[in-house]
C-alpha positions in Angstrom: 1.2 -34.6 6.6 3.7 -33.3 3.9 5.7 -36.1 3.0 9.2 -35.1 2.9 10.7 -37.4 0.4 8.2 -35.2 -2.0 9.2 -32.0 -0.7 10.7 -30.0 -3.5 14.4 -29.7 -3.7 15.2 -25.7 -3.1 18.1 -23.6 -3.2 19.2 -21.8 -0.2 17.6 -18.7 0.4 19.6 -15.5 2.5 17.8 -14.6 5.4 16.0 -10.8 5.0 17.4 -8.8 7.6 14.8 -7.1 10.4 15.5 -3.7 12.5 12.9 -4.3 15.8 11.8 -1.3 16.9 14.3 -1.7 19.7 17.5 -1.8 18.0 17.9 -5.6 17.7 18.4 -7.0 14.7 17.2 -10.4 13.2 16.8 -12.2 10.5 14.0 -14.3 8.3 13.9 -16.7 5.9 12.3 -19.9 5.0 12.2 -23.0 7.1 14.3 -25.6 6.2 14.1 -29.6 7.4 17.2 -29.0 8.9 15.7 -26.7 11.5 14.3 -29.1 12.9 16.5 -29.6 16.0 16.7 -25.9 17.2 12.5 -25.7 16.2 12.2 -28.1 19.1 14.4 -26.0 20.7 12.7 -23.3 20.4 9.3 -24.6 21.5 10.9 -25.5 25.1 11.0 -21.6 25.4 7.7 -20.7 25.3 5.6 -21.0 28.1 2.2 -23.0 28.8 0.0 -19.9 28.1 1.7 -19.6 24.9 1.4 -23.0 24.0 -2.4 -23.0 25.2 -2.8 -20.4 22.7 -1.0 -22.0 19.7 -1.1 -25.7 19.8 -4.3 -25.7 22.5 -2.1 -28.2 24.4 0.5 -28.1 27.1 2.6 -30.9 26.5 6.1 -29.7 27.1 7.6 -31.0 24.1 6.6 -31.9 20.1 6.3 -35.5 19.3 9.3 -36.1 16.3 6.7 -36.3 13.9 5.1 -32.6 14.4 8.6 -31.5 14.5 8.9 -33.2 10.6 5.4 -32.1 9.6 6.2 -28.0 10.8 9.8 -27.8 9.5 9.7 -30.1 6.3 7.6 -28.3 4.3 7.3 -27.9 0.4 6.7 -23.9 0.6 4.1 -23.9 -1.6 1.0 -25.7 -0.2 2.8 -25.2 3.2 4.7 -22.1 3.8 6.9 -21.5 7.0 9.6 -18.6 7.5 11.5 -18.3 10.7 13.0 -15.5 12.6 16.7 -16.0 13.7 18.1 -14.2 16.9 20.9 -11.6 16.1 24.0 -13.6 17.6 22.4 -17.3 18.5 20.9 -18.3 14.8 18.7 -19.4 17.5 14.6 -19.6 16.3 12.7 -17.1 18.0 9.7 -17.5 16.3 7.8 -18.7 13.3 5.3 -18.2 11.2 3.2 -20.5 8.8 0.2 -20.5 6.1 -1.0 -23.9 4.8 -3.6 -23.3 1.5 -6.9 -24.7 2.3 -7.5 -27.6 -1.0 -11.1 -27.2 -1.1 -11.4 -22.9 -0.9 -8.8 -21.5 -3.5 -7.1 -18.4 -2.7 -7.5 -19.0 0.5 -4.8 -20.2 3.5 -5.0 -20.8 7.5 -2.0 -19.0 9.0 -0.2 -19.1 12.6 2.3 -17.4 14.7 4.3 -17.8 17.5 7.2 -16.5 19.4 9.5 -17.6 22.3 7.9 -15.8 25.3 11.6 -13.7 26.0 10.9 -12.4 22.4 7.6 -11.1 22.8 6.0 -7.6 22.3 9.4 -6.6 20.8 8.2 -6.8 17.2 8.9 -10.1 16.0 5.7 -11.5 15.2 4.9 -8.4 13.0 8.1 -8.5 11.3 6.9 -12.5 10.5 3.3 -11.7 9.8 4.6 -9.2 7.6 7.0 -10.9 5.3 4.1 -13.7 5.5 1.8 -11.8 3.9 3.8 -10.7 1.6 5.1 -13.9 0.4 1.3 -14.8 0.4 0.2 -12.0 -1.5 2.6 -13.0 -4.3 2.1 -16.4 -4.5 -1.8 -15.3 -5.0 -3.2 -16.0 -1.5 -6.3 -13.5 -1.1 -7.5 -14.3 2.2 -6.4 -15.7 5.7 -8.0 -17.9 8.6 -7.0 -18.1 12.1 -8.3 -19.8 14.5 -7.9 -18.0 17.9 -8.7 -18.8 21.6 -11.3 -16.9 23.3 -9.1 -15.5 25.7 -6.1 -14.5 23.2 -7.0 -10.8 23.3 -4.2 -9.6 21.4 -4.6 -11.6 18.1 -7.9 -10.7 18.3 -7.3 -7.3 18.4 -4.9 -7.4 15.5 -7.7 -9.1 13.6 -10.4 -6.9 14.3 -8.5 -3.8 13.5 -7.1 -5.3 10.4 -11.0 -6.1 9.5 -11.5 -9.8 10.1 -14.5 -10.9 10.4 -15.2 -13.7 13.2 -17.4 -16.9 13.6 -17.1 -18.9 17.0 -16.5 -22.1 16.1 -15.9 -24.9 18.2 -15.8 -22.8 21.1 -13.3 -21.0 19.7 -13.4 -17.7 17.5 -12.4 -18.3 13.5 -11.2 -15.5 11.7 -11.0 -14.5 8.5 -8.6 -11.4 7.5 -7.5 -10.3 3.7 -4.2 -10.7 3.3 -3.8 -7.1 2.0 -4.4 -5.7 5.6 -1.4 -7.6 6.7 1.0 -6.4 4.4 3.7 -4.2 5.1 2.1 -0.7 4.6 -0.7 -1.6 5.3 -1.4 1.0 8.7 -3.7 -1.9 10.1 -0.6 -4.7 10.5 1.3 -2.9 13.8 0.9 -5.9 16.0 0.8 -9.6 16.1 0.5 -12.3 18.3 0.2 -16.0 18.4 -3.1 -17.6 16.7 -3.7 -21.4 17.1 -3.4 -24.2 14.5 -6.5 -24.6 12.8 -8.4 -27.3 11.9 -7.7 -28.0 8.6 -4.2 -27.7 7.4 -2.7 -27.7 11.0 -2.1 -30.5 13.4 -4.5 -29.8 16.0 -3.8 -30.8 19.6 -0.4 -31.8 19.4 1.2 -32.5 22.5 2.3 -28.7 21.7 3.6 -22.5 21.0 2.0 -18.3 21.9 1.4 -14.3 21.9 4.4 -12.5 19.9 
């Protein structure tokens, strides 16, 4: 867990504003430690399938100390951005990649969204500016692992060609981060993929599809 006393001072970055296809408008930007409050917040709106999906658990709230080990991260070996509601500055989703130590170049990523956000284009807009942030900071290739029965993200996947391995019982797969770039004609959807088992905390007391 990332130690926030060693976390890298930064400055504060402006949000990137987001058009969703249907006329709302949102913005992105980096996770910050103080976050933490409405990212707890944010987790109490998304339902038990959702959290199923993303933290394989259904406990209806996130100990303090995932709350501290998902917001207060260095943005380097740990990358988070969120996506802010248009009046609120409430979280409506977030998205994550932490660098795998032992397999350079290479990252386990996840998604989720509050369930009244979903299929409205916010995870893409994340997945998106994810990628690109991981493209540039020379990330070639993603992992996610996915439940068996989160069809959407395993869609997404497929079409942006991952390959899978079933691991665990559940599928882990592995995308390049290229196809999940904006432009890319592959990255038109996204969903919620659950933490992995490296870099993420794995059955947490516990997010979902986007």
């Amino acid at each position: 867990m990332l130690n926030p006393a060693t976390v890298r001072p930064r400055r504060e970055t402006p949000g990137a504003r987001v058009c969703l296809p249907d006329g709302a408008r949102i913005s992105i930007r980096p996770i910050r430690a103080d976050d933490a409050e409405a990212f707890a917040r944010a987790y109490t709106h998304i339902s038990d399938v959702s959290r199923d999906r993303r933290y394989l658990s259904l406990s209806p709230a996130l100990r303090p100390a995932d709350v501290q080990y998902l917001t207060a991260v260095d943005h380097h070996e740990h990358v988070a951005l969120v996506a802010l509601g248009p009046r609120s500055r409430e979280i409506l989703g977030s998205a994550r990649y932490i660098r795998l130590p032992t397999r350079p170049g290479v990252a386990e990523m996840a998604i989720e969204v509050i369930d009244n956000w979903q299929r409205r284009g916010v995870g893409r807009a994340l997945l998106e500016h994810l990628s690109r942030h991981a493209q540039d900071a020379g990330v070639k290739h993603f992992i996610a692992i996915v439940s068996t029965e989160n069809i959407p993200m395993q869609r997404l996947l497929t079409r942006s060609g991952a390959s899978a391995a079933r691991v665990d019982g559940e599928l882990e797969y592995t995308v390049r981060v290229g196809a999940l770039t904006p432009g890319s004609r592959r990255a038109r959807s996204a969903t919620t993929s659950s933490p992995g088992r490296r870099g993420f905390p794995t059955r947490l007391p516990e997010p979902a599809p986007v």
